[in-house]
C-alpha positions in Angstrom: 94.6 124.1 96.1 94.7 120.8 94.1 92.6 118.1 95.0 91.8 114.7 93.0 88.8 113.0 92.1 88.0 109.8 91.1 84.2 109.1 90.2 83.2 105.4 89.5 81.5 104.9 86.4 79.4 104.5 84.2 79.0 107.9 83.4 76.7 110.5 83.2 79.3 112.3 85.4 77.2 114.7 86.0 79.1 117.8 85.3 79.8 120.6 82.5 83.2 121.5 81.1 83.9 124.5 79.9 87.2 126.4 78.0 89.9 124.7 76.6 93.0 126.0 74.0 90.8 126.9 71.6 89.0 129.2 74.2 91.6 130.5 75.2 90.9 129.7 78.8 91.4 126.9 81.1 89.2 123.5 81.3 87.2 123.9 84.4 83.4 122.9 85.5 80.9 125.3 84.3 77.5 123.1 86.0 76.8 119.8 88.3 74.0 118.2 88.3 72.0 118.2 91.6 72.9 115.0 93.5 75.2 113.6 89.9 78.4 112.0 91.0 80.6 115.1 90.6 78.4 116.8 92.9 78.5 114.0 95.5 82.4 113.6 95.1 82.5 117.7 96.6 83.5 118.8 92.9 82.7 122.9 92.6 81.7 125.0 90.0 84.6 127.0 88.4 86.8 124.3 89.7 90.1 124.3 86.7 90.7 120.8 85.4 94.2 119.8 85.3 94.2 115.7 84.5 91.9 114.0 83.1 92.9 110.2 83.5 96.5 111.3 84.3 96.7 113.3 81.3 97.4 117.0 81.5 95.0 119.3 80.0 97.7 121.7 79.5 97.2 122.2 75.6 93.8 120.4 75.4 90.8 121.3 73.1 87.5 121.7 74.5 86.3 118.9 72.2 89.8 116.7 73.0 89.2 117.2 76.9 85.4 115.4 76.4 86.6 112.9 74.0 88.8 112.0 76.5 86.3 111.9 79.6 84.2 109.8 76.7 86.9 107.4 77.2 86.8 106.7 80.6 83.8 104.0 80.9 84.9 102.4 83.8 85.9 105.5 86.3 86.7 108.8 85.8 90.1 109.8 87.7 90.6 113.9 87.4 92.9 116.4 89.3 91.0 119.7 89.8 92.4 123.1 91.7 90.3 124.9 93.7 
């Protein structure tokens, strides 16, 4: 099921990615750290990431998909399936 997310910033997030098109594998969270806002906001491990700041991740690089989070000082909006 899809579920969004929006942590408010500033980051550290508080969360690993891993994949991306050049893995050959979807973006999804590989680790949270204990008590880090992803973690609070009920974010899982091996969660897929599908937006990142409305943006689909359809097509993303692993290094494109951090770049963007980067980006995001203010708050970090995501849409994640479960």
């Amino acid at each position: 099921s899809n579920y969004s997310v929006s942590l408010v910033g500033p980051a550290p997030w508080g969360f690993r990615l891993q994949g991306g098109k050049d893995f050959n594998m979807p973006l999804s969270i590989s680790r949270l750290n204990d008590g880090g806002k992803a973690a609070r906001a009920h974010v899982g491990i091996g969660d897929v990431v599908l937006t990142i700041d409305g943006i689909s991740t359809d097509g993303m690089t692993h290094l494109e998909a951090q770049n963007k989070i980067k980006a995001c000082t203010g708050n970090l909006n995501m849409t994640l399936q479960r």
